[in-house]
Structure formats: C-alpha cells, structure tokens
The first five atom37 places (N, CA, C, CB, O) and aatype in JSON, in Angstrom:
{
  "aatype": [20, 20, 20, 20, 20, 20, 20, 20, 20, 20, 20, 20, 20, 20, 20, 20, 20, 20, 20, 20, 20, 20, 20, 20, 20, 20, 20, 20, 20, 20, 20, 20, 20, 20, 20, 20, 20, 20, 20, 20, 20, 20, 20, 20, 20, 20, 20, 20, 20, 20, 20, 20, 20, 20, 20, 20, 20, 20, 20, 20, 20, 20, 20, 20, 20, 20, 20, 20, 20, 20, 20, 20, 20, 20, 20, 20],
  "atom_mask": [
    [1, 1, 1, 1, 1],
    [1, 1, 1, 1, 1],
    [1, 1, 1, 1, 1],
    [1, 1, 1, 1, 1],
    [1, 1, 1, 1, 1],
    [1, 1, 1, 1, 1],
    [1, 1, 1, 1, 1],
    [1, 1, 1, 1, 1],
    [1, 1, 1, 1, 1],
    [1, 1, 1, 1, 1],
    [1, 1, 1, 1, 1],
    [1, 1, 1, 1, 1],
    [1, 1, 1, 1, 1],
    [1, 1, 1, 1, 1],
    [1, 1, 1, 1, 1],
    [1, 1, 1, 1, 1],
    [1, 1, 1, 1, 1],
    [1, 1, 1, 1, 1],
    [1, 1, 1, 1, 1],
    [1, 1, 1, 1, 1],
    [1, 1, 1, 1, 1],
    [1, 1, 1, 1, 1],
    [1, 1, 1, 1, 1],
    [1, 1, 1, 1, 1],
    [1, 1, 1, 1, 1],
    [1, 1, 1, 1, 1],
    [1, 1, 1, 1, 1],
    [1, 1, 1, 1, 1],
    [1, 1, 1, 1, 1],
    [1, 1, 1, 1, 1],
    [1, 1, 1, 1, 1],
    [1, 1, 1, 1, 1],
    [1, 1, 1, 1, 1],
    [1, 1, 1, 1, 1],
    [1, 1, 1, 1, 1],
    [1, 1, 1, 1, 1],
    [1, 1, 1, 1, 1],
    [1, 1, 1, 1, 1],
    [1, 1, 1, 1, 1],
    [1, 1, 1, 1, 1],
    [1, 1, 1, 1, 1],
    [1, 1, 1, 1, 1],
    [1, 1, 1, 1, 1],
    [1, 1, 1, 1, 1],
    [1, 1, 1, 1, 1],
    [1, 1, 1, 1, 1],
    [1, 1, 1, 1, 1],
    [1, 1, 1, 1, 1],
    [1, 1, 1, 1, 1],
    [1, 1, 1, 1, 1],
    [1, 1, 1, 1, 1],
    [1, 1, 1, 1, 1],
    [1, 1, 1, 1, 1],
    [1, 1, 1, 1, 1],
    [1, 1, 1, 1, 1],
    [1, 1, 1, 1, 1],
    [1, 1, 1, 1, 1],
    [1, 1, 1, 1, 1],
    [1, 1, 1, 1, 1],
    [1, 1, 1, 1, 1],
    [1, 1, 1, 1, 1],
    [1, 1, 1, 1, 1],
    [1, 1, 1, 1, 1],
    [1, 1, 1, 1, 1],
    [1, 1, 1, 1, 1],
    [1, 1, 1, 1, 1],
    [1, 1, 1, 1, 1],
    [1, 1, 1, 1, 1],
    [1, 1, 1, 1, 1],
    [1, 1, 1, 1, 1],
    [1, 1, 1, 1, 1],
    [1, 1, 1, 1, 1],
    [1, 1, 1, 1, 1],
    [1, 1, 1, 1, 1],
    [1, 1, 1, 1, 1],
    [1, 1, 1, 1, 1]
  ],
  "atom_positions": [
    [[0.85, -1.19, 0.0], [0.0, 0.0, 0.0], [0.89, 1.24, 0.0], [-0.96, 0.0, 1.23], [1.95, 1.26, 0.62]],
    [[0.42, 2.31, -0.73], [0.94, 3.8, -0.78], [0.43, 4.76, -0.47], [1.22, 4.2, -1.71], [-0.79, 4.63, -0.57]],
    [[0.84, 6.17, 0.03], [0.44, 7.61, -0.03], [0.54, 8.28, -1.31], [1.21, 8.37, 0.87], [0.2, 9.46, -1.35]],
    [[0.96, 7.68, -2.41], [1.18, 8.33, -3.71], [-0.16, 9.16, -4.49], [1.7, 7.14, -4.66], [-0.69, 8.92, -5.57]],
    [[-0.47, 10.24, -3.45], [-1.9, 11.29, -3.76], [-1.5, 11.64, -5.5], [-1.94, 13.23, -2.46], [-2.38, 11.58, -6.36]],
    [[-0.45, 11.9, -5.73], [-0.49, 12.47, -6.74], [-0.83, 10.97, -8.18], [1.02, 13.44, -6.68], [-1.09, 10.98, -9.39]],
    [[-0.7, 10.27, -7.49], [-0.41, 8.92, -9.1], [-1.8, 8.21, -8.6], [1.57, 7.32, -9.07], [-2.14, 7.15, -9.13]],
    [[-2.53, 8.75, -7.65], [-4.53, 8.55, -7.38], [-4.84, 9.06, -8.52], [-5.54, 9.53, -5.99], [-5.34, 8.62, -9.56]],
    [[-4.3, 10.54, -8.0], [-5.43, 11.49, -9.12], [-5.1, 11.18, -10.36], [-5.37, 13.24, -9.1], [-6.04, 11.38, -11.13]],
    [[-4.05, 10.73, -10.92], [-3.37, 10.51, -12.09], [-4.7, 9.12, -12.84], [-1.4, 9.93, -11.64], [-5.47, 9.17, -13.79]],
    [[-4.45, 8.23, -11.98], [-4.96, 7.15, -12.15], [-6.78, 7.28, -12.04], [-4.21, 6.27, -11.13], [-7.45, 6.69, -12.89]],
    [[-7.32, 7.94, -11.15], [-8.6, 8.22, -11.29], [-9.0, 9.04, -12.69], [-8.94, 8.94, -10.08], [-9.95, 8.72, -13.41]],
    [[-8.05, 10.23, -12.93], [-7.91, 10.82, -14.4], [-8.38, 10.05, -15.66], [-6.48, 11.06, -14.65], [-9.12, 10.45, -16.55]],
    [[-7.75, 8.84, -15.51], [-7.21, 7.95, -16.35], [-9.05, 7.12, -16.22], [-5.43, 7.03, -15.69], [-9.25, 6.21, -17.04]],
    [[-9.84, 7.35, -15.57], [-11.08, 6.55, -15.7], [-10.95, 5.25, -14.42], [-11.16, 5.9, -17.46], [-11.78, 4.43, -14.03]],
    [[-9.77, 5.46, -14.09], [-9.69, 3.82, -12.94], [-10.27, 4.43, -12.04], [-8.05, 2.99, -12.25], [-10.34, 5.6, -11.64]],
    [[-10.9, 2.94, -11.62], [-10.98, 3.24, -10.05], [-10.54, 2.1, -9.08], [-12.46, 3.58, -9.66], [-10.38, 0.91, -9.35]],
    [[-10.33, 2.88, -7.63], [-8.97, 2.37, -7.08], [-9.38, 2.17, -5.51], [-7.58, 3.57, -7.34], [-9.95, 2.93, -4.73]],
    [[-8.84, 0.77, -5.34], [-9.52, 0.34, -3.72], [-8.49, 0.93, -3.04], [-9.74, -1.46, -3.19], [-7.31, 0.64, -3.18]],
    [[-9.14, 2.11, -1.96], [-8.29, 2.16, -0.92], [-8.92, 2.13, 0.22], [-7.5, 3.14, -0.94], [-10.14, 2.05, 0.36]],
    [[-7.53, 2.25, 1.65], [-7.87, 2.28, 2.82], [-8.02, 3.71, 3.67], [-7.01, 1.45, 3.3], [-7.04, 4.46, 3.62]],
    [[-8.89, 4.04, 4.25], [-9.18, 4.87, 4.9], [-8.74, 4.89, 6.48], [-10.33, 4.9, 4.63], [-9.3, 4.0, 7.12]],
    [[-7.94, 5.67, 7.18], [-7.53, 5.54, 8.54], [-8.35, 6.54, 9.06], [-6.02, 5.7, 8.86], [-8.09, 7.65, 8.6]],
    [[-9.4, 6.49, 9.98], [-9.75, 7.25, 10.96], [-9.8, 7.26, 12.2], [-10.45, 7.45, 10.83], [-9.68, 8.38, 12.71]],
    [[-10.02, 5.99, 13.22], [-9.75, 5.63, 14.36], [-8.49, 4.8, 14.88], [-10.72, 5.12, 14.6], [-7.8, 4.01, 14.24]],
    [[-8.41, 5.1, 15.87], [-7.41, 4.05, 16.34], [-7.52, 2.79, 16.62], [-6.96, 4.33, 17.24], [-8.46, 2.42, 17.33]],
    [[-6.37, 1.67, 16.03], [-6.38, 0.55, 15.76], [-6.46, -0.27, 17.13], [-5.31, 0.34, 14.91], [-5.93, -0.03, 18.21]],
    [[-7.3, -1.34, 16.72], [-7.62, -2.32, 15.64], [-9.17, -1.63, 14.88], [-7.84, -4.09, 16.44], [-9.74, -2.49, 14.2]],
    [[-9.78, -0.45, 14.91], [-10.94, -0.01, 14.99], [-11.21, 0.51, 13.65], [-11.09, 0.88, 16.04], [-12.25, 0.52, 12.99]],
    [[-9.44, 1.15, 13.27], [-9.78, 2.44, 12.85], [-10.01, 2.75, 11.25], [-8.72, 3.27, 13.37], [-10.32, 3.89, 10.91]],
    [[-9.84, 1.57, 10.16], [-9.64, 1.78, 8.79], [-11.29, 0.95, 8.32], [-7.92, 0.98, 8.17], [-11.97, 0.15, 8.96]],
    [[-11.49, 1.53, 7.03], [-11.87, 0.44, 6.19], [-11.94, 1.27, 4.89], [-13.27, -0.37, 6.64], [-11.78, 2.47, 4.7]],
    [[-12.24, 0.2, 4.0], [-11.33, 0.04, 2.29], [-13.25, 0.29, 1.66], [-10.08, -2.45, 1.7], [-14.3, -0.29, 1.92]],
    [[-12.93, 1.26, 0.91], [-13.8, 1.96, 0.0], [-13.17, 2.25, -1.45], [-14.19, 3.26, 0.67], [-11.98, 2.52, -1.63]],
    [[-14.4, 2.13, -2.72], [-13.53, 2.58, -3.62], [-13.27, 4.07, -4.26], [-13.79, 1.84, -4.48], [-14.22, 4.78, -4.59]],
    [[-11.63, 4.57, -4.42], [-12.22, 5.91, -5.09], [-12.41, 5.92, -6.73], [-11.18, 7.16, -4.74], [-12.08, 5.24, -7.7]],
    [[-13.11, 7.05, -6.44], [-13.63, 7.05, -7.93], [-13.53, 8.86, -8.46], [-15.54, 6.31, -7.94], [-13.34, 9.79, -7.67]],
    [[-13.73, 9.01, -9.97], [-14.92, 10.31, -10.79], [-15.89, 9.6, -11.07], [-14.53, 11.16, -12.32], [-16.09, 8.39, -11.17]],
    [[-16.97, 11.26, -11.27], [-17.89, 11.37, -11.85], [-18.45, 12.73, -12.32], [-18.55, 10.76, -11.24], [-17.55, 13.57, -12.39]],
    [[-19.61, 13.17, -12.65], [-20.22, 14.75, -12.96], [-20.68, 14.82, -12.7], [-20.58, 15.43, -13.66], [-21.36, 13.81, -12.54]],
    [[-21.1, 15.86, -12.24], [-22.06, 16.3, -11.43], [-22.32, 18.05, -11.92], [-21.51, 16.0, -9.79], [-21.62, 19.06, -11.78]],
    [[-23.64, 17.82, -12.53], [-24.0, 18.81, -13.34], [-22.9, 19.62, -14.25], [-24.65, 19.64, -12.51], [-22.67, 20.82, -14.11]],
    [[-22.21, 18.69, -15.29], [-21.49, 18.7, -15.87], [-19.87, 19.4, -15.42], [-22.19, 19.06, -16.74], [-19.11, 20.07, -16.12]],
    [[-19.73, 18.99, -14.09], [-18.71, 18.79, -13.4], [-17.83, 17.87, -12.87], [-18.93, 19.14, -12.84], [-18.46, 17.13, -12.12]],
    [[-16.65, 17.57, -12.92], [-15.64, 16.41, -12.63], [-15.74, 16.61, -11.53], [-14.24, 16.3, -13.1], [-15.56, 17.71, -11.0]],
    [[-16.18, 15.14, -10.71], [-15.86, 15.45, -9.21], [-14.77, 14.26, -8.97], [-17.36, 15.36, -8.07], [-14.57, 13.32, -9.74]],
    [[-14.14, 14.5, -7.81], [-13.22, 13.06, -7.03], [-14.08, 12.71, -5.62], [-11.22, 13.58, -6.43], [-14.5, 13.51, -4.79]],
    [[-14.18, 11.65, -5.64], [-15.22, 10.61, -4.39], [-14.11, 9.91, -3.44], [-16.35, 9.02, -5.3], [-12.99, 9.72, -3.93]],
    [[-14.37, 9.53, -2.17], [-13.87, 8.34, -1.96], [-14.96, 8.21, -0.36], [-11.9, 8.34, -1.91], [-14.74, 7.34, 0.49]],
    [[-15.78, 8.96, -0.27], [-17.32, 8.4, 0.15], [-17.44, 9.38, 1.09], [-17.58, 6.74, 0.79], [-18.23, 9.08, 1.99]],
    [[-16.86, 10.6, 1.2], [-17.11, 11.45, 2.07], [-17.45, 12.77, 0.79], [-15.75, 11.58, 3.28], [-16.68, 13.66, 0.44]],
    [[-18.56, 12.57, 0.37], [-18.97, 13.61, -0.8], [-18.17, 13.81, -1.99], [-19.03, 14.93, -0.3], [-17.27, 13.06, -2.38]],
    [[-18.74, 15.3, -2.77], [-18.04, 15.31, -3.97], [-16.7, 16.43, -4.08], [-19.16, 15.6, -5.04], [-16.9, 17.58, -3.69]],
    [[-15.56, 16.11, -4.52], [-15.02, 16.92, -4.35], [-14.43, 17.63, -5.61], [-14.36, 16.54, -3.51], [-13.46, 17.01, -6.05]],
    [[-14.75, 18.75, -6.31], [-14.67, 19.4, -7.71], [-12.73, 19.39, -7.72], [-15.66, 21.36, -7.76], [-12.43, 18.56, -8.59]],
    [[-11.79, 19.82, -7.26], [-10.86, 20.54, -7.64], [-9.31, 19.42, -6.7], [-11.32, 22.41, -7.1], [-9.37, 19.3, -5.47]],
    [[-8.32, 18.86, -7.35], [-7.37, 18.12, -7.11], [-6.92, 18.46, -5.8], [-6.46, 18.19, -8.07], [-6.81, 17.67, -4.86]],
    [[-6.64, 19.77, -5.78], [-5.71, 20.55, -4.46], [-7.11, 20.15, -3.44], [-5.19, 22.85, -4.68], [-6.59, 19.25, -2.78]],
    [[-7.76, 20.2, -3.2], [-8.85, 19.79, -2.1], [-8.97, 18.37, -1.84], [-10.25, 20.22, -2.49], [-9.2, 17.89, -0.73]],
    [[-8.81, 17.78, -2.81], [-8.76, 16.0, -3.02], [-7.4, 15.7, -2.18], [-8.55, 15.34, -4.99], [-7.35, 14.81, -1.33]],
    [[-6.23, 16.61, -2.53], [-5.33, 15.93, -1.95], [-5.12, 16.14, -0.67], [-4.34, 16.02, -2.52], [-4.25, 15.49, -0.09]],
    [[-5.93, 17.18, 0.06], [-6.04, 17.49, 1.72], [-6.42, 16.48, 2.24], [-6.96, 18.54, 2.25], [-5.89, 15.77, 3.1]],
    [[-8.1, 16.35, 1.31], [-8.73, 15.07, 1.86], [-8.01, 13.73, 1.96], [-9.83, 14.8, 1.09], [-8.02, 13.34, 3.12]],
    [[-7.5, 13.04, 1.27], [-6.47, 12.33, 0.99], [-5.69, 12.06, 2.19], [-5.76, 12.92, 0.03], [-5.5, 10.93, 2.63]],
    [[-5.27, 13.08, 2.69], [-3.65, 13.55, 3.6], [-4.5, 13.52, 4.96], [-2.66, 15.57, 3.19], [-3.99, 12.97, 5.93]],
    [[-6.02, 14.18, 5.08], [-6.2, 14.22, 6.25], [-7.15, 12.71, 6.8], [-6.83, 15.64, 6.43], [-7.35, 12.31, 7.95]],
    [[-7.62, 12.12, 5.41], [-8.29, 10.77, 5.99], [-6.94, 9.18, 6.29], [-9.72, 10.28, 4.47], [-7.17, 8.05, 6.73]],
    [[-5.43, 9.88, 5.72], [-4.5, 8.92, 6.11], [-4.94, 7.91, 5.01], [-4.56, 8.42, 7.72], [-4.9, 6.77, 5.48]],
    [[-5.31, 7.92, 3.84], [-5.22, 7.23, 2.74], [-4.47, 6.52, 2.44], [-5.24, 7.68, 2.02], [-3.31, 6.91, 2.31]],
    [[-4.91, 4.84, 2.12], [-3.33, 4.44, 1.69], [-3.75, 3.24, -0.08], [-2.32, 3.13, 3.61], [-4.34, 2.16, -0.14]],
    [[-3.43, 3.67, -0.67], [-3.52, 2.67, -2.39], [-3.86, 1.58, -2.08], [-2.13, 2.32, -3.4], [-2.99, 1.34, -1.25]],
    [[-4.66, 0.46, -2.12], [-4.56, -0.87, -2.08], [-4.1, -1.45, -3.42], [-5.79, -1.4, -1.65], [-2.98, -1.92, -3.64]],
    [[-5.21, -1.35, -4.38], [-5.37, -1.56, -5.85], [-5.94, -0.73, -6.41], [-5.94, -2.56, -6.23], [-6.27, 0.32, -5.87]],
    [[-6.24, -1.09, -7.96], [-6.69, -0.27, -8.79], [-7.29, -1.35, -9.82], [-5.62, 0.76, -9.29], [-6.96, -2.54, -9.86]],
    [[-8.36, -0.62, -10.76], [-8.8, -1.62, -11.65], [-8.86, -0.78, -12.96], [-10.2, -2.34, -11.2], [-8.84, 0.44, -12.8]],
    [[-8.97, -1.39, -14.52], [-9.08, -0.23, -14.97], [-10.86, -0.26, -15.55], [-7.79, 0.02, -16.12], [-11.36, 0.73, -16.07]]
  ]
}
C-alpha cells in the first residue's frame, strides 16, 4: 500500500478506479477500504472516496492527507 496522492489522481484521471484504505480511528478499529472514484455532477468532474463530492485536485489531496489514505489496488 501507498500515499502516492499524486499517481490517485493521475490514475482516477485515467477513468480507474482504485480500492483504498481509509484511517480514521485508532487501531484495531480504525480503517476500512472503500472505492475511489470520478464522476459529474452537473457537468462537473468530481473526485469521491465516500465522504462527498469533491470538484478541484488541491482539495482532493487534503482530503487524501487528512483521511491517512493508503492505495490498495486499482482496476481499470
């Protein structure tokens, strides 16, 4: 597994979507694996990974940084 925020967005870009892990509590409690994804939203690109929509990369990658994200896989 990785922090590689920037080769997500690359790869979500790209139409994949990509299983990752989410850290929010402390362990053994604290993760679970959701997939991220795009989509539009009223003819807008958004980035997902289940905490709403998020329009713009630089905001994706806070979110990212502050939910402790980590790559599992990807599919294309």
């Amino acid at each position: 597994m990785n922090k590689d925020y920037e080769r997500l967005l690359n790869m979500l870009d790209e139409g994949k979507e990509v299983l990752v892990r989410i850290h929010l509590l402390p362990p053994p409690y604290g993760y679970y694996d959701v997939i991220a994804h795009t989509g539009i939203d009223n003819g807008r690109k958004f980035y997902s990974v289940g905490y709403g929509e998020v329009f713009d990369r630089e905001t994706y990658l806070r979110q990212c940084e502050g939910l402790q994200l980590e790559i599992i896989n990807e599919w294309i």
